[in-house]
C-alpha positions as CSV (number, residue, x, y, z in Angstrom):
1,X,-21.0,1.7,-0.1
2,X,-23.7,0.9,-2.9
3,X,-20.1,0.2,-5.7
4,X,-18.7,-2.1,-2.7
5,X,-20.7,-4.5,-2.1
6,X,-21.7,-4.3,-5.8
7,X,-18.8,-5.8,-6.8
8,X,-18.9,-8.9,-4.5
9,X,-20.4,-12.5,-5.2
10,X,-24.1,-11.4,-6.0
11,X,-23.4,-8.0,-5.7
12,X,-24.8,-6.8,-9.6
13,X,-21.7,-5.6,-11.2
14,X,-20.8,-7.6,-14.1
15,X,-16.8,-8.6,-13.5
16,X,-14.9,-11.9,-14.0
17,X,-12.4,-10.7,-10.7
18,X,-14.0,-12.5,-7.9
19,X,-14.4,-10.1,-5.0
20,X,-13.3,-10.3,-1.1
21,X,-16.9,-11.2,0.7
22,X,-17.5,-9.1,3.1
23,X,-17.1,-11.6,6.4
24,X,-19.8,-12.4,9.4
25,X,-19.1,-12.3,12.8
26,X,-18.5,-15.8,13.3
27,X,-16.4,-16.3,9.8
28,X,-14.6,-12.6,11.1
29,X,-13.4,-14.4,14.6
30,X,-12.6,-17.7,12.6
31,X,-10.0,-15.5,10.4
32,X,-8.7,-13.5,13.5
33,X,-7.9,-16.6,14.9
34,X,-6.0,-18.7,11.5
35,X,-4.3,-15.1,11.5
36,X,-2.9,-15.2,14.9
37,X,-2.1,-19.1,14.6
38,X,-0.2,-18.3,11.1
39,X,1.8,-15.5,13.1
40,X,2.8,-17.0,16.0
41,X,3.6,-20.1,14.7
42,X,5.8,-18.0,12.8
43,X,7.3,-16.0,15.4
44,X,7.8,-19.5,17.7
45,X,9.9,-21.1,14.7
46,X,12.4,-17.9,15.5
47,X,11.9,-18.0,19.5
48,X,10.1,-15.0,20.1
49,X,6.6,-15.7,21.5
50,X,5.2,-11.9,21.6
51,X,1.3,-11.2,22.4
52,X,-0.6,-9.1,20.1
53,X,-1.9,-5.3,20.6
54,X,-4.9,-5.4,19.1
55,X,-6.7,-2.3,17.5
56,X,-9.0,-1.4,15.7
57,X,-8.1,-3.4,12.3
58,X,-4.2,-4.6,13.2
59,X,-3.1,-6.8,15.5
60,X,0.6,-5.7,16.0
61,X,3.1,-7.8,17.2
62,X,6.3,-6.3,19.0
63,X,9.5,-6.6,21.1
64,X,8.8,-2.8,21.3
65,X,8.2,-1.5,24.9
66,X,3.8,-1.5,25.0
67,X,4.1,2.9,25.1
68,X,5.6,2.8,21.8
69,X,3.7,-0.4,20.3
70,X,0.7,1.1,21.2
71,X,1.6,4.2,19.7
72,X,2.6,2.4,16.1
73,X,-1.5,0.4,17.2
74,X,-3.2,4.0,16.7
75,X,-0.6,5.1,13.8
76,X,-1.9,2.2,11.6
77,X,-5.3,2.6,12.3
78,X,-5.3,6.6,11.4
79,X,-3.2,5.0,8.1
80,X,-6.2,2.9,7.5
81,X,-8.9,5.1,8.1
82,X,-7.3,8.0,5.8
83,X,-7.5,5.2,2.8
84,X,-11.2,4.2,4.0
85,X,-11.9,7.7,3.8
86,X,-10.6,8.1,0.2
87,X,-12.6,5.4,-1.1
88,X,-15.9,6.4,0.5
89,X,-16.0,2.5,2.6
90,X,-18.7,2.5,5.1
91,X,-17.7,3.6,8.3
92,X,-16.5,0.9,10.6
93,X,-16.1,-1.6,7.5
94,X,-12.6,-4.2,7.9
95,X,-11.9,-5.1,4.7
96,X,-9.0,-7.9,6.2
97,X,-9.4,-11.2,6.7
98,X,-9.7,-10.7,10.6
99,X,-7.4,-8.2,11.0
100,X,-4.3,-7.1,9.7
101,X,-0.6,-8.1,11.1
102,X,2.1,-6.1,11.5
103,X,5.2,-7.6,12.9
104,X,7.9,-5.0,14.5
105,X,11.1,-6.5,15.7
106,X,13.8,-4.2,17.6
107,X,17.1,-6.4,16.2
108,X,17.5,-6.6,12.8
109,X,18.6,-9.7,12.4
110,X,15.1,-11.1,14.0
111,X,13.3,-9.5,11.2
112,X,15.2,-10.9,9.0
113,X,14.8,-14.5,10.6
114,X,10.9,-14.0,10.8
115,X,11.2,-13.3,6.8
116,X,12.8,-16.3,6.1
117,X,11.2,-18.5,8.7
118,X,7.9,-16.9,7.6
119,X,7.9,-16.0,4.0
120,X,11.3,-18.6,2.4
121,X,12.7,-15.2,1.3
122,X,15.8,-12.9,2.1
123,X,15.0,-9.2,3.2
124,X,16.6,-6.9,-0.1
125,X,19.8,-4.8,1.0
126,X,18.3,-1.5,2.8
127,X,14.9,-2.9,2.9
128,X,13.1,-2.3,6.3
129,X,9.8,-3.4,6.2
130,X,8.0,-5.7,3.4
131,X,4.1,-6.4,3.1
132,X,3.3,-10.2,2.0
133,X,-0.3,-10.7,0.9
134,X,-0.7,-14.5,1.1
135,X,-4.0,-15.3,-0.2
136,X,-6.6,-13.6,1.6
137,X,-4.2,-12.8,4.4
138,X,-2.5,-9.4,5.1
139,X,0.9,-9.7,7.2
140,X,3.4,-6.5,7.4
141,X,6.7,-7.6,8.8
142,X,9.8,-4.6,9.5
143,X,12.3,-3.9,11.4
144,X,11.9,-0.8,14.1
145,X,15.5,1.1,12.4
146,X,16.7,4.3,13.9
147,X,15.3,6.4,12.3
148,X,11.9,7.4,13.8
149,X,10.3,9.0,10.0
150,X,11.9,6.4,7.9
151,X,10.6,3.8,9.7
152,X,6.9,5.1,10.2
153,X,6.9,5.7,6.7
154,X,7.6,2.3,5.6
155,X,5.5,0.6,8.1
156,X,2.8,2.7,6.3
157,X,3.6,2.4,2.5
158,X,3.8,-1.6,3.0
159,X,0.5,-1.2,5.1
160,X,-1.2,0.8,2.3
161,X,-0.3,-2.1,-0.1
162,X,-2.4,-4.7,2.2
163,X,-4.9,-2.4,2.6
164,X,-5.7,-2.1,-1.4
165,X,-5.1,-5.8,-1.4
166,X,-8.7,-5.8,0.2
167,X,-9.9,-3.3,-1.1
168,X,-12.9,-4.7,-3.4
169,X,-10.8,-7.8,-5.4
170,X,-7.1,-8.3,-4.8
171,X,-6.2,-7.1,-8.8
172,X,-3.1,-5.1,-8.4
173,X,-3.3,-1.3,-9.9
174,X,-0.2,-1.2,-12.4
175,X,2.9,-0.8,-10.3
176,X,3.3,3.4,-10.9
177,X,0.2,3.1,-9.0
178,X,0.5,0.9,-6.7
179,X,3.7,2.6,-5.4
180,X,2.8,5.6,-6.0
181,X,-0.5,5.5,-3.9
182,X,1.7,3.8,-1.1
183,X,4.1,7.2,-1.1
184,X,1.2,9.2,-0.9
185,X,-0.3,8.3,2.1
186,X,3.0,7.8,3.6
187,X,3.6,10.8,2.7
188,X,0.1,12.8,4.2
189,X,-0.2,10.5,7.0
190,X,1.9,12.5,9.6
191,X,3.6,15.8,9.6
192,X,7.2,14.5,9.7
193,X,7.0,11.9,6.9
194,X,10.3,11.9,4.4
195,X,8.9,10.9,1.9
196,X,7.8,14.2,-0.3
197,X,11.3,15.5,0.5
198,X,13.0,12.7,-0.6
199,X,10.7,11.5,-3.7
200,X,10.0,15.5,-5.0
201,X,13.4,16.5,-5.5
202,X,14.4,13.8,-7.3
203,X,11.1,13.3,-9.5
204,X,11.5,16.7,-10.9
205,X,15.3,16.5,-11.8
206,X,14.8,13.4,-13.9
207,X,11.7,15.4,-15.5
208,X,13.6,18.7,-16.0
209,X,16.6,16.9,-17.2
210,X,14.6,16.2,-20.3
211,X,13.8,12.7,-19.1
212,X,11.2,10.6,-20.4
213,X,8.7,9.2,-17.9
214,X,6.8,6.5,-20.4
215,X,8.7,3.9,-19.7
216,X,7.8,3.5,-15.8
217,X,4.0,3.7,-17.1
218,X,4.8,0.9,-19.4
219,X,6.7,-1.6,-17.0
220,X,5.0,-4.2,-15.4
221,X,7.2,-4.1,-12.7
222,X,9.2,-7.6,-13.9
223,X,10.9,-6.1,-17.2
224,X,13.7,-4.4,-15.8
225,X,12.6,-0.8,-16.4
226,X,11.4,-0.6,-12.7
227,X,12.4,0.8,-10.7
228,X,15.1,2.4,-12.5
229,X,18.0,3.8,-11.8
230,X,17.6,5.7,-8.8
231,X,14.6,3.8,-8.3
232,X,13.7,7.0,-10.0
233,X,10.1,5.1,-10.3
234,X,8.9,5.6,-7.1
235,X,9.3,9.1,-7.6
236,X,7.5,9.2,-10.7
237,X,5.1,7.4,-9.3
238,X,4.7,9.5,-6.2
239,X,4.2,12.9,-8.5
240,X,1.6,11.1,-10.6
241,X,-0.7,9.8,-7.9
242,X,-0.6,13.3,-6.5
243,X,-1.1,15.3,-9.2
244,X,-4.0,13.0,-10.1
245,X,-5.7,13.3,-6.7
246,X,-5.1,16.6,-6.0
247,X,-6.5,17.6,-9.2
248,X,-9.3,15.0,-9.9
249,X,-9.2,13.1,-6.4
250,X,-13.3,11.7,-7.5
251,X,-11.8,10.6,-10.7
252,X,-8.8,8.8,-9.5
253,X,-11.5,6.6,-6.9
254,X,-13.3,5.8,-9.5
255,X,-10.2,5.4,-12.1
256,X,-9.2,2.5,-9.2
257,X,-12.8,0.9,-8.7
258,X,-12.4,-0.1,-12.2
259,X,-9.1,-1.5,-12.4
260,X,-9.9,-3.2,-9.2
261,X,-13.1,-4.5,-11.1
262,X,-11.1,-6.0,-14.2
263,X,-10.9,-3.3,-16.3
264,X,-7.2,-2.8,-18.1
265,X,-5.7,0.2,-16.6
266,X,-5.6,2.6,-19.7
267,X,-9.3,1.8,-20.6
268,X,-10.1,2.9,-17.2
269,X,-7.7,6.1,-17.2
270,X,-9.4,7.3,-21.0
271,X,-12.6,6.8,-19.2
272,X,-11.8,8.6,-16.6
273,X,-9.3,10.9,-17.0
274,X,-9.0,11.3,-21.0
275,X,-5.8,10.2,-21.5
276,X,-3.6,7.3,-22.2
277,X,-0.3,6.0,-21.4
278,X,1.7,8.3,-23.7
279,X,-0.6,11.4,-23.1
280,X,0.0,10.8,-19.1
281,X,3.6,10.8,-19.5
282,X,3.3,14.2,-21.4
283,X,1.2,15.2,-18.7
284,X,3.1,14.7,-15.9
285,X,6.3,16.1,-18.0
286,X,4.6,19.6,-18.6
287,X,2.9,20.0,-15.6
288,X,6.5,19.4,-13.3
289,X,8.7,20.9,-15.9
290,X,7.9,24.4,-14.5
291,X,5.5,23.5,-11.1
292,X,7.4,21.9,-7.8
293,X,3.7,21.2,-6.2
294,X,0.6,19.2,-8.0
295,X,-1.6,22.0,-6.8
């Protein structure tokens, strides 16, 4: 709690990133309210006119029947909580600007109309669910597919990506991070998850094919060498993140507090984790070239 609020405005911490404040009640129901205006006004431009389920810190909006809306309610907010209690936040804290959205439609072509009405984009081939950080604003828009685990595990990767848009200042961790993080707690947030059965195998092929990783730790996800082929980067990414929390889970926190705080990524990882770039990639390499777990 004391490193949270000491990196907002007035907060102590010397850092040129200007931090999320942390909201009153009256400025937390003004938010609540621009972010149900945004949403519907959104959802009215493409004729649906749904009411939110509010939880704890989402307010989801479905053509779902309410059982199974409800359900996906108390799935984000366990989702939430797990990344709270990661980070140490205080208990109770939001860290959105009112809440967070997510938007669920049953038909596919609706959630692709709410993307374009909404966001002036197209949804990506095979993409089901897409977070859109927009400004201080946290809105995850997908589409319910059939299949039950691949679906829940979207809706929580993108999630995850709002939810460290919060966290502290909205700095992005480098993109091996930041999708690696999201696959790990899609991955530990409920028993059926596909995503460590379909990341795994395919992480340790590429490494035990003789492989080098360096270049996904060097991308800045808009040079072409991410994701990859395969988008073998998310994979990569996956077995890094865990390898580095189920190792030195303390160190990683802290490894992200700085980087969240303005402090380049591989100052922060010699800092905390005594390596670089290069000396990561190794790393990783070794350690999976003859281990299928990161602990």
């Amino acid at each position: 709690e004391r490193w949270f609020r000491s990196v907002l405005p007035g907060g102590g911490k010397a850092s040129t990133i200007p931090a999320w404040p942390i909201a009153t009640a009256a400025e937390r129901a003004e938010a609540l309210q621009e972010m149900k205006d945004f949403t519907e006004g959104a959802l009215r431009s493409v004729n649906a006119r749904w009411t939110p389920l509010e939880t704890e810190y989402w307010m989801i909006y479905s053509d779902l029947d309410r059982r199974e809306t409800a359900e996906l309610g108390r799935r984000m907010d366990r989702m939430y909580l797990k990344v709270a209690d990661m980070f140490a936040l205080p208990k109770g804290l939001n860290l959105f600007h009112g809440k967070g959205v997510c938007i669920v439609s049953g038909d596919e072509a609706r959630y692709r109309a709410i993307e374009m009405a909404a966001f002036d984009q197209m949804v990506p081939p095979g993409c089901i669910g897409l977070c859109h950080m927009v400004g201080p604003k946290v809105i995850v828009n997908a589409w319910r597919s059939q299949d039950d685990d691949a679906f829940m595990a979207t809706l929580v990767h993108e999630a995850t990506h709002g939810v460290m848009h919060r966290y502290g200042t909205p700095v992005k961790l480098p993109i091996w991070a930041e999708e690696g993080y999201a696959e790990f707690v899609a991955a530990r947030s409920f028993d059926t998850s596909p995503v460590d059965a379909g990341r795994r195998p395919l992480g340790l092929e590429f490494i035990r094919a003789g492989e080098s990783t360096l270049p996904f730790f060097r991308s800045d996800g808009h040079d072409g060498a991410w994701p990859g082929p395969g988008a073998m980067g998310y994979s990569i990414g996956y077995l890094t993140v865990c390898l580095m929390i189920d190792q030195k889970g303390a160190a990683f926190g802290d490894w992200v507090k700085d980087v969240k705080t303005g402090t380049p990524w591989e100052e922060a990882l010699k800092r905390h984790f005594g390596t670089d770039a290069a000396q990561l990639a190794r790393t990783i390499e070794d350690w999976y070239r003859t281990r299928d777990a990161s602990r």
